[in-house]
KEKE-3310 file (N, C-alpha, C; in steps of 0.2 Angstrom, whole numbers, plus 5000, padded with zeros to 4 digits):
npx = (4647:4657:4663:4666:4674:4675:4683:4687:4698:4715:4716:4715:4701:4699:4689:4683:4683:4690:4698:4693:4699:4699:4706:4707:4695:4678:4682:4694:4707:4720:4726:4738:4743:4738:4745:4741:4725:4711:4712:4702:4696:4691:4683:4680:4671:4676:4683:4694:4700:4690:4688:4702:4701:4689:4683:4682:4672:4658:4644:4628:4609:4602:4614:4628:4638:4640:4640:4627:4619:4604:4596:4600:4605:4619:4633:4645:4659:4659:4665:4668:4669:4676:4685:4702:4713:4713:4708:4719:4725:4719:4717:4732:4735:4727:4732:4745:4743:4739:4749:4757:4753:4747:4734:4716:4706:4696:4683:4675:4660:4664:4657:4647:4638:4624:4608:4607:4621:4635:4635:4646:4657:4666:4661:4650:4654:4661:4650:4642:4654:4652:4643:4631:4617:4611:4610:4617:4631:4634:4635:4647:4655:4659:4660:4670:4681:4681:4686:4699:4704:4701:4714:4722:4726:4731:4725:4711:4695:4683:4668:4662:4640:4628:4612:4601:4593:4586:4587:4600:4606:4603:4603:4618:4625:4627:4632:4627:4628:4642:4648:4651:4659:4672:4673:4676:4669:4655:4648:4636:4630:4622:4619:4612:4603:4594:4587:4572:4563:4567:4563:4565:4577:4580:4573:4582:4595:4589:4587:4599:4605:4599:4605:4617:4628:4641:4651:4642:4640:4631:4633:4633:4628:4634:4641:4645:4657:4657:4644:4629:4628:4612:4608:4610:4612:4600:4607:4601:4594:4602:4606:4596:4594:4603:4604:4592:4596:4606:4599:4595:4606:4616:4634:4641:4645:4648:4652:4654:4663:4667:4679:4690:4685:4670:4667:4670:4661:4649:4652:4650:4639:4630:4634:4628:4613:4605:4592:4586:4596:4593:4579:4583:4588:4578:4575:4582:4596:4611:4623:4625:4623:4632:4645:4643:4642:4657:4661:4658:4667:4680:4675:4672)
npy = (5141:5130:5114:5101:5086:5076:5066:5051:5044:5049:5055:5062:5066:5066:5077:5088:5104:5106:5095:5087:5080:5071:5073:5073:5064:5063:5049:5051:5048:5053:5057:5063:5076:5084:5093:5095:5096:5100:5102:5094:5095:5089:5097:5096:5083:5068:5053:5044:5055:5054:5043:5043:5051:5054:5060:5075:5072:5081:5087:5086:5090:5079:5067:5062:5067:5056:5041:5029:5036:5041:5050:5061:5067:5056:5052:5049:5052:5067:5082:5093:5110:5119:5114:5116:5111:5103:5113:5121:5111:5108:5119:5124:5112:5115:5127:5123:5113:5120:5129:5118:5115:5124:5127:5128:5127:5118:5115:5103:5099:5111:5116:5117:5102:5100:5106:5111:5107:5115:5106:5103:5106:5115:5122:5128:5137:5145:5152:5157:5167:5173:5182:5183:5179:5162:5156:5167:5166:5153:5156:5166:5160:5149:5158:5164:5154:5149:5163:5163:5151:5158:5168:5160:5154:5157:5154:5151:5148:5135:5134:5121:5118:5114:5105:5116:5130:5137:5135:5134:5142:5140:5126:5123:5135:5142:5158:5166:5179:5183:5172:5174:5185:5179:5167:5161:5154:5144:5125:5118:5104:5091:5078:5064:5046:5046:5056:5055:5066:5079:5090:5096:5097:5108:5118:5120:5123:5137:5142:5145:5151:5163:5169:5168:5180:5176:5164:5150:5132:5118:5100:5085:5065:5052:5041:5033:5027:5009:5007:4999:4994:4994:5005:5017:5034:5035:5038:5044:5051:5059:5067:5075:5082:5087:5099:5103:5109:5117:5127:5137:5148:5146:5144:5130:5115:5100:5085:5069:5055:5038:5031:5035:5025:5021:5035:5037:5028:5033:5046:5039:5032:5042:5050:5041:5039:5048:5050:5056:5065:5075:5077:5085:5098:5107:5112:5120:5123:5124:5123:5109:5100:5103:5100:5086:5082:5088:5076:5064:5065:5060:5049:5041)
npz = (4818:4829:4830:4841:4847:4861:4873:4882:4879:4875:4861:4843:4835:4818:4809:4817:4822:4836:4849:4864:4879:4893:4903:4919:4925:4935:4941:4946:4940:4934:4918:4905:4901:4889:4873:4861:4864:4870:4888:4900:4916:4929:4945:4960:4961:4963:4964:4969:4979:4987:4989:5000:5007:5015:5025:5019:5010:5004:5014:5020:5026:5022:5020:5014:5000:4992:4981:4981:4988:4986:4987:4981:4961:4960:4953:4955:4970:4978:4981:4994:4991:5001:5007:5012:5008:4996:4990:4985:4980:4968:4962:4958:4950:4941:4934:4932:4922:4912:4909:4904:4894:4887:4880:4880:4895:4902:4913:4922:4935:4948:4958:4971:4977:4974:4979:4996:5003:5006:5021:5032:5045:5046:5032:5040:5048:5042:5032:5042:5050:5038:5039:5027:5019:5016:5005:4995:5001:4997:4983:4983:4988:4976:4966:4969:4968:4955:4950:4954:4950:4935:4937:4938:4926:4910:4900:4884:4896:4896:4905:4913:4913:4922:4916:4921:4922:4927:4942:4945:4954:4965:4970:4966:4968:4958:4950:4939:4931:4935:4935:4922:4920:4921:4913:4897:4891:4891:4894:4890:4898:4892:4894:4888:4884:4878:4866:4860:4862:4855:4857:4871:4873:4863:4869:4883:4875:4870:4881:4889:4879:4880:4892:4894:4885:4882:4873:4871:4870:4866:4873:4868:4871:4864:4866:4881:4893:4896:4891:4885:4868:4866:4873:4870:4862:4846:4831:4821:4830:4838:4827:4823:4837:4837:4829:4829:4843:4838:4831:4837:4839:4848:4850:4846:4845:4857:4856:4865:4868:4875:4866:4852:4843:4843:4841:4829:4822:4826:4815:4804:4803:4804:4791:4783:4783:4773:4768:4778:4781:4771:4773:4785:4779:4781:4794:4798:4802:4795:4798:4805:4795:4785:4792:4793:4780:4779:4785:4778:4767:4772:4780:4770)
capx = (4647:4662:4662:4672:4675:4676:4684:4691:4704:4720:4717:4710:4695:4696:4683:4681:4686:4693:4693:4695:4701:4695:4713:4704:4686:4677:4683:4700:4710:4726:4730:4743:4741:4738:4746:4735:4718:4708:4711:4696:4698:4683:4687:4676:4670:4685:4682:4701:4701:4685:4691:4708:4697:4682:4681:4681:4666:4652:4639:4619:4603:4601:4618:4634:4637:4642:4637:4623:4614:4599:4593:4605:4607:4626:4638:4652:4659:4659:4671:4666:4674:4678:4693:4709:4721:4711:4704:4724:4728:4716:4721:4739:4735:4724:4738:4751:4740:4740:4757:4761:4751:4746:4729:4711:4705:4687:4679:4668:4662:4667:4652:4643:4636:4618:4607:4609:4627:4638:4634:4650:4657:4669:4656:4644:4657:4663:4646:4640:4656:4654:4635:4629:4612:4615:4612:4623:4638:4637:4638:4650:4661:4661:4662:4679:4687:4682:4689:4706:4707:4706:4717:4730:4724:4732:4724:4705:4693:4678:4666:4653:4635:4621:4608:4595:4594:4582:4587:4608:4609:4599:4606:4624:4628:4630:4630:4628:4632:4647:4652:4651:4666:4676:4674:4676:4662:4650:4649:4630:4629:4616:4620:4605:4605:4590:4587:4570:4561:4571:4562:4567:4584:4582:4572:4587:4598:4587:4587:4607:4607:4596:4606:4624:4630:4647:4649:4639:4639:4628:4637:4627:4629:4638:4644:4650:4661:4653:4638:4627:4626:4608:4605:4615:4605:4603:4612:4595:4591:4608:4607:4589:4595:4611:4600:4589:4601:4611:4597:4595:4610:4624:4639:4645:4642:4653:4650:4657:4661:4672:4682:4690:4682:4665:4667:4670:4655:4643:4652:4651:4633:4625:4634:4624:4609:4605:4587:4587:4601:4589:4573:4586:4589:4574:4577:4586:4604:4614:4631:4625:4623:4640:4649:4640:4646:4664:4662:4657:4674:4683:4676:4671)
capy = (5136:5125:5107:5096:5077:5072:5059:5047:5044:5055:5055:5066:5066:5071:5079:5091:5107:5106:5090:5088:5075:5070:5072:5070:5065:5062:5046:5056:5043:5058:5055:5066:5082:5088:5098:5098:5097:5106:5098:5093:5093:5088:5099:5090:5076:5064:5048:5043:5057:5056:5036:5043:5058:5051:5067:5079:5073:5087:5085:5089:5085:5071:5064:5064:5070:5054:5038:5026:5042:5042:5058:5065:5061:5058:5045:5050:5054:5076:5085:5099:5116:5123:5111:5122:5107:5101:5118:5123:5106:5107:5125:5121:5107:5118:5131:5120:5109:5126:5131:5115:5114:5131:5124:5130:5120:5113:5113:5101:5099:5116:5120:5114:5095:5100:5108:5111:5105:5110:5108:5102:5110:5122:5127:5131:5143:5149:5154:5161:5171:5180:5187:5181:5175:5157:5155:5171:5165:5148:5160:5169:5153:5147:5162:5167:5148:5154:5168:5160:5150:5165:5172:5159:5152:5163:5153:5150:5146:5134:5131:5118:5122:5109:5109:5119:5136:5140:5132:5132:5145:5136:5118:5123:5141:5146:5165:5165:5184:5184:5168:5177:5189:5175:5161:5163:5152:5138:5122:5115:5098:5089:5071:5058:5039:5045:5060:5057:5074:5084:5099:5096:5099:5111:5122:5123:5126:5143:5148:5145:5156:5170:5169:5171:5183:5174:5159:5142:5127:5112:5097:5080:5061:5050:5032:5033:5020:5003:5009:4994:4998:4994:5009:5023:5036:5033:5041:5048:5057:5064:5073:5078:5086:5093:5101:5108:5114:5124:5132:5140:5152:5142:5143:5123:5108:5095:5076:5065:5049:5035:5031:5037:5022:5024:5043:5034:5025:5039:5049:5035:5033:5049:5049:5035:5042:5052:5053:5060:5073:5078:5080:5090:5103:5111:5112:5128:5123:5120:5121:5103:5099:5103:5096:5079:5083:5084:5069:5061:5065:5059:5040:5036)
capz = (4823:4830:4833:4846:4852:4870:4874:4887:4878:4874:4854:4841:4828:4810:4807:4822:4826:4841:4852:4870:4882:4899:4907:4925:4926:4941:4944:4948:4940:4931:4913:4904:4901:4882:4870:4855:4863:4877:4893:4904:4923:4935:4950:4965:4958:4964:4967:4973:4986:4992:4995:5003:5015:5016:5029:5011:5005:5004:5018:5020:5030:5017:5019:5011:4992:4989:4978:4983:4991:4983:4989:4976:4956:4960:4949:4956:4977:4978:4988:4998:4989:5005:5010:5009:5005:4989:4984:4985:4977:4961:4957:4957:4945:4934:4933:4928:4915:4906:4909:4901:4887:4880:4878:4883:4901:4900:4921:4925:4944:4951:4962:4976:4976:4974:4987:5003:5000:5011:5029:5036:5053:5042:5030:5044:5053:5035:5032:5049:5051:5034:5039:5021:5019:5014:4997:4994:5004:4993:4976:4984:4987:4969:4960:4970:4966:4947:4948:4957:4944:4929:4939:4937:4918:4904:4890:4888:4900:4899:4912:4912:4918:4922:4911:4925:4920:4934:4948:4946:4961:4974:4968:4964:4970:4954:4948:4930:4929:4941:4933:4914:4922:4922:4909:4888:4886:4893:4891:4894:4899:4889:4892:4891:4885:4874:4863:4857:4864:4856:4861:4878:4874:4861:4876:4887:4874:4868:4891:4889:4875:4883:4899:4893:4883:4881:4867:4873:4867:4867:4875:4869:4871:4860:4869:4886:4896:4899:4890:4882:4864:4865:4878:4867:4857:4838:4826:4820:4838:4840:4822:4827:4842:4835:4820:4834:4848:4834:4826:4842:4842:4851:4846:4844:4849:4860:4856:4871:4867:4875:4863:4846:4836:4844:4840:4821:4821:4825:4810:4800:4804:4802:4785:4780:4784:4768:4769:4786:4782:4765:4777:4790:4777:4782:4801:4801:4806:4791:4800:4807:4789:4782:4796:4790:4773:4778:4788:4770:4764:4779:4784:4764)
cpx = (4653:4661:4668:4669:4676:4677:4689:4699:4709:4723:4712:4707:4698:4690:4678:4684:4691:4691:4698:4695:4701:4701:4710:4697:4686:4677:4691:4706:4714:4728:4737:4742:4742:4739:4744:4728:4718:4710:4704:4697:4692:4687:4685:4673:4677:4685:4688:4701:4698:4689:4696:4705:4692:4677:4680:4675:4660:4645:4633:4619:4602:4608:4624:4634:4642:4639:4632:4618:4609:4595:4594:4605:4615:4628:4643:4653:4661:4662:4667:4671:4678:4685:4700:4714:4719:4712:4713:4727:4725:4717:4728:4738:4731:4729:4743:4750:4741:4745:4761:4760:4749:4740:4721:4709:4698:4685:4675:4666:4666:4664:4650:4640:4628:4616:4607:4615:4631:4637:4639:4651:4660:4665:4652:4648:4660:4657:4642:4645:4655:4647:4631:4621:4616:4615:4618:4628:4638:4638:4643:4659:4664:4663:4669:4682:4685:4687:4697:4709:4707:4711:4724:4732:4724:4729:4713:4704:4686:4675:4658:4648:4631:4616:4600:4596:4591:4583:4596:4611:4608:4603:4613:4629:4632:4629:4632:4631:4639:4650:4655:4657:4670:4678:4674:4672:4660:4649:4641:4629:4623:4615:4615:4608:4598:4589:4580:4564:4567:4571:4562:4573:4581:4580:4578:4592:4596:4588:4594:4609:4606:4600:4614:4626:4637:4647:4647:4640:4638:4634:4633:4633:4632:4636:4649:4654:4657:4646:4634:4624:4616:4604:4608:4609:4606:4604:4605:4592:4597:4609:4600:4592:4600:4607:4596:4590:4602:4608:4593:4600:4617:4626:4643:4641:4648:4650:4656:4654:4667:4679:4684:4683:4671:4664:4664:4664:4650:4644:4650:4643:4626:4629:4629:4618:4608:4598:4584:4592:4595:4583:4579:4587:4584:4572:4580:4593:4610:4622:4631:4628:4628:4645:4648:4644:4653:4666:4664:4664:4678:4682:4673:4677)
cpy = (5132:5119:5103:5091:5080:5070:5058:5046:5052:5056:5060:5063:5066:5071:5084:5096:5109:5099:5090:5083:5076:5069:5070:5070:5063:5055:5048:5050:5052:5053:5060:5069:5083:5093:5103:5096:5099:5101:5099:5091:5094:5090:5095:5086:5072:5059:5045:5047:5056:5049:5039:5049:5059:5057:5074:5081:5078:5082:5087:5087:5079:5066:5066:5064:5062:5047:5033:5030:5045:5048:5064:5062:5061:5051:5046:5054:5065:5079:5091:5105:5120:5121:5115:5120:5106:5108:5121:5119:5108:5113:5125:5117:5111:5122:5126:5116:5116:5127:5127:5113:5118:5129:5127:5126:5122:5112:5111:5102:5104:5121:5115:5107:5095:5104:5107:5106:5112:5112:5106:5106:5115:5125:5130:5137:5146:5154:5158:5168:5176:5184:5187:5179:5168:5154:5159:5168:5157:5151:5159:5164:5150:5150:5163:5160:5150:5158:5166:5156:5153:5167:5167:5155:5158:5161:5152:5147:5143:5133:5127:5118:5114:5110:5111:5126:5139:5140:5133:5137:5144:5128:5119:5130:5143:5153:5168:5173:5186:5179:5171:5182:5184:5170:5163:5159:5146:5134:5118:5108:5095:5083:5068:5051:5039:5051:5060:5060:5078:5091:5102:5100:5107:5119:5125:5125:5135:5146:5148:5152:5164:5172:5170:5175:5179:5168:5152:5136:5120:5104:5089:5073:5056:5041:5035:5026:5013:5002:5002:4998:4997:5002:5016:5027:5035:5036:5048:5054:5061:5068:5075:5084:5090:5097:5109:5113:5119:5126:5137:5148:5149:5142:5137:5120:5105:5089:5075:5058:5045:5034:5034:5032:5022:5030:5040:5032:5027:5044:5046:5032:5036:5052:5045:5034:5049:5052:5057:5068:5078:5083:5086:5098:5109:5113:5121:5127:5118:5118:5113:5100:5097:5099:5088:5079:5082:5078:5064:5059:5062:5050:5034:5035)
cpz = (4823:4833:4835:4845:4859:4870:4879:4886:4874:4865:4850:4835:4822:4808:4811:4821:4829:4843:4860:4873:4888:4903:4914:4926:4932:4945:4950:4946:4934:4924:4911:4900:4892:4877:4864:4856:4868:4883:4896:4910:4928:4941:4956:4966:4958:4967:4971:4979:4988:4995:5001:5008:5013:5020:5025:5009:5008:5008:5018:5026:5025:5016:5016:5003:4989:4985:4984:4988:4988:4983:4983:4969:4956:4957:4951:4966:4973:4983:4992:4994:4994:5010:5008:5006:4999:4985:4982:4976:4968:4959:4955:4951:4938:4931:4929:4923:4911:4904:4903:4896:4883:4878:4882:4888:4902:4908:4919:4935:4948:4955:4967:4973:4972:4981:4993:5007:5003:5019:5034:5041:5047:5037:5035:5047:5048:5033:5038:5048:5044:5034:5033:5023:5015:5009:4993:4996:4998:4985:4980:4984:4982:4963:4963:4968:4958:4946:4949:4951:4935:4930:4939:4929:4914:4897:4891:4892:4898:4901:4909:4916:4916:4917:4915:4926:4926:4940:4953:4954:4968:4973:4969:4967:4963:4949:4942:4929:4931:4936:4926:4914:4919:4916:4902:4887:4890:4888:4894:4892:4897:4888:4893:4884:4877:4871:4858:4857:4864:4857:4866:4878:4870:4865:4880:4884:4872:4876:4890:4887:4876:4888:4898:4885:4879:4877:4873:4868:4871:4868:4873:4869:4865:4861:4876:4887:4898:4894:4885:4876:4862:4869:4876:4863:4851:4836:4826:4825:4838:4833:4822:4831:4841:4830:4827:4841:4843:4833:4832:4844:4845:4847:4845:4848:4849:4860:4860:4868:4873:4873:4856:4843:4838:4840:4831:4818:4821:4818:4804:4797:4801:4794:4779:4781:4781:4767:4774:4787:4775:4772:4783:4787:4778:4789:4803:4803:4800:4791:4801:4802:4785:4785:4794:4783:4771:4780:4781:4768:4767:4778:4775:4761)
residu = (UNK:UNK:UNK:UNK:UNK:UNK:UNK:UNK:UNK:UNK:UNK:UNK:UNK:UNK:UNK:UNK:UNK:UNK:UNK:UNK:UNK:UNK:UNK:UNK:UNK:UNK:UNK:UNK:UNK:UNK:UNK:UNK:UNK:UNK:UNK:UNK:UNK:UNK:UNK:UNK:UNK:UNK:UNK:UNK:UNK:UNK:UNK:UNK:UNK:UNK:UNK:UNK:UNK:UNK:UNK:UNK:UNK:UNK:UNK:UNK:UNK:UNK:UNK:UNK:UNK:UNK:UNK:UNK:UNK:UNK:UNK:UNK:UNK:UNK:UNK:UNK:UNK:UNK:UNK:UNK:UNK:UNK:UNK:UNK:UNK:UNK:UNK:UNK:UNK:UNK:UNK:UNK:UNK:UNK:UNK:UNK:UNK:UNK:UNK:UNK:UNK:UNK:UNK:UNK:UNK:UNK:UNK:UNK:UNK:UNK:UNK:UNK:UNK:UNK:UNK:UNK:UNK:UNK:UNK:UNK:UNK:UNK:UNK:UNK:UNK:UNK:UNK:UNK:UNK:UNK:UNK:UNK:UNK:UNK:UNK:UNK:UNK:UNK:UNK:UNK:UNK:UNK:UNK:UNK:UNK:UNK:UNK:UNK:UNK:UNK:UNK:UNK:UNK:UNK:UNK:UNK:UNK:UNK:UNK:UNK:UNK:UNK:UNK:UNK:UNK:UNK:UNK:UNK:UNK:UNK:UNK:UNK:UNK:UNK:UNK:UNK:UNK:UNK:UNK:UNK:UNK:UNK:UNK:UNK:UNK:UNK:UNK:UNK:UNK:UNK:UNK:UNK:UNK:UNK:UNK:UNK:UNK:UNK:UNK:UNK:UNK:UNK:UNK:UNK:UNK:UNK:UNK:UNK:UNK:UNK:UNK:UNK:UNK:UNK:UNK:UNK:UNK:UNK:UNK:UNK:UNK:UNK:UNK:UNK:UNK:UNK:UNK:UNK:UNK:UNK:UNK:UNK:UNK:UNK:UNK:UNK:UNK:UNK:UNK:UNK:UNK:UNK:UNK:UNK:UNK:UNK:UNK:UNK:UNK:UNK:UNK:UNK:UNK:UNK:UNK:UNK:UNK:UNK:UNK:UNK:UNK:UNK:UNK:UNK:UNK:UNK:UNK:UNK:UNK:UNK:UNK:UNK:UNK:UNK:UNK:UNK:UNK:UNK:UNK:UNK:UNK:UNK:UNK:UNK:UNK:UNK:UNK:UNK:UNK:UNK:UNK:UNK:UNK:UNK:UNK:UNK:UNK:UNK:UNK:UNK)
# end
């Protein structure tokens, strides 16, 4: 197994793997581009365009895909895939974040809003005219922007998936075998605020596992932005969870936090919790384990 950071900011771990940085999240605010870690770029999830073409944003019968629309779990405004200027725009920017940094790029936000997403005038005549039925035609949409941007990405590629193994083709138009052409590995979204059903999680990570072929890996919570440390999960649930995803088969896990020193304070943490890592030995997942181990070495 291999383990990553996420983070907000443009710095690295020790004690990681790999670590990845959130060059353009879905607020759409542009950092600058990284040449020793993965970039991460939210495709339509983009809160700055949507303000600057408010006519962008991805439409329904239940509204717009944008925040305070409750119909929807949305944290962020969502574009419509089908705009020519954007969809042009954000591959152009994916391409050349690779170009320039020689690095693996990390999608987030690269499919439809949610269901019944999009019913703008241009989707509706996009769709009519290609004789699709209308779940096919919104596959068929998301797999060719995949594929577009394979096809201009020479370093890996990975693509983030929701964490709804059943549902992602009706909700997202996404075509997990079709997508599997394309991507070097999946990144399953596992964020919560709380971690303790971990056999929630470790469920979707065993369907992940059954359902691609290609390396997965488990994506879990840490400390987001703003986050009140009372409403964070504890150390205790996220080496639970991570014990339990991994002994699934997946091949790593991606902690997401805010900050480096955060990141710190969970490693620092889950060292220091040495009756808990004793009981985990029998869990089944002793890559978790070790990675604890070097941590030891690292923040003592």
């Amino acid at each position: 197994m291999k383990f990553g950071s996420y983070l907000y900011e443009a710095k690295k771990v020790v004690g990681f793997d790999f670590d990845v940085y959130r060059l353009k999240p879905e607020t759409g605010r542009l950092g600058i581009p990284q040449t020793d870690m993965w970039n991460n770029i939210a495709c339509f999830g983009d809160n700055v365009t949507a303000r600057e073409h408010p006519d962008w944003i991805s439409e329904s019968k239940l509204g717009l895909a944008a925040r305070g629309n409750n119909n929807y779990n949305l944290h962020w405004d969502i574009l419509c895939p089908t705009v020519p200027e954007f969809r042009e725009h954000i591959l152009n920017y994916i391409e050349e974040t690779t170009e320039q940094t020689k690095q693996p790029i990390f999608l987030n936000s690269w499919h439809f809003a949610d269901h019944g997403h999009c019913t703008c005038k241009r989707c509706t005549k996009l769709w009519k005219d290609s004789g699709l039925e209308w779940l096919e035609w919104r596959k068929k949409i998301i797999t060719e922007f995949v594929r577009d941007v394979r096809e201009r990405v020479k370093t890996p590629l990975i693509v983030a998936v929701l964490p709804d193994p059943a549902n992602a083709d009706n909700r997202f138009g996404m075509d997990y075998e079709a997508l599997s052409q394309y991507a070097d590995a999946f990144n399953i979204v596992m964020f919560s605020q709380n971690y303790a059903t971990a056999w929630y999680w470790e469920m979707l990570a065993r369907a992940f596992r059954r359902i691609f072929k290609n390396p997965v890996y488990a994506n879990l919570y840490v400390w987001g932005p703003g986050d009140d440390p009372r409403n964070i999960p504890t150390v205790d649930q996220l080496l639970k969870v991570s014990v339990r995803t991994g002994r699934t088969g997946i091949d790593g896990i991606i902690y997401l936090s805010d900050t480096v020193d955060h990141m710190i304070d969970f490693q620092k943490a889950a060292v220091d919790r040495v009756e808990l890592r004793d009981e985990l030995k029998t869990y089944g997942c002793q890559p978790v384990l070790d990675l604890v181990d070097k941590w030891e070495k690292i923040v003592r």
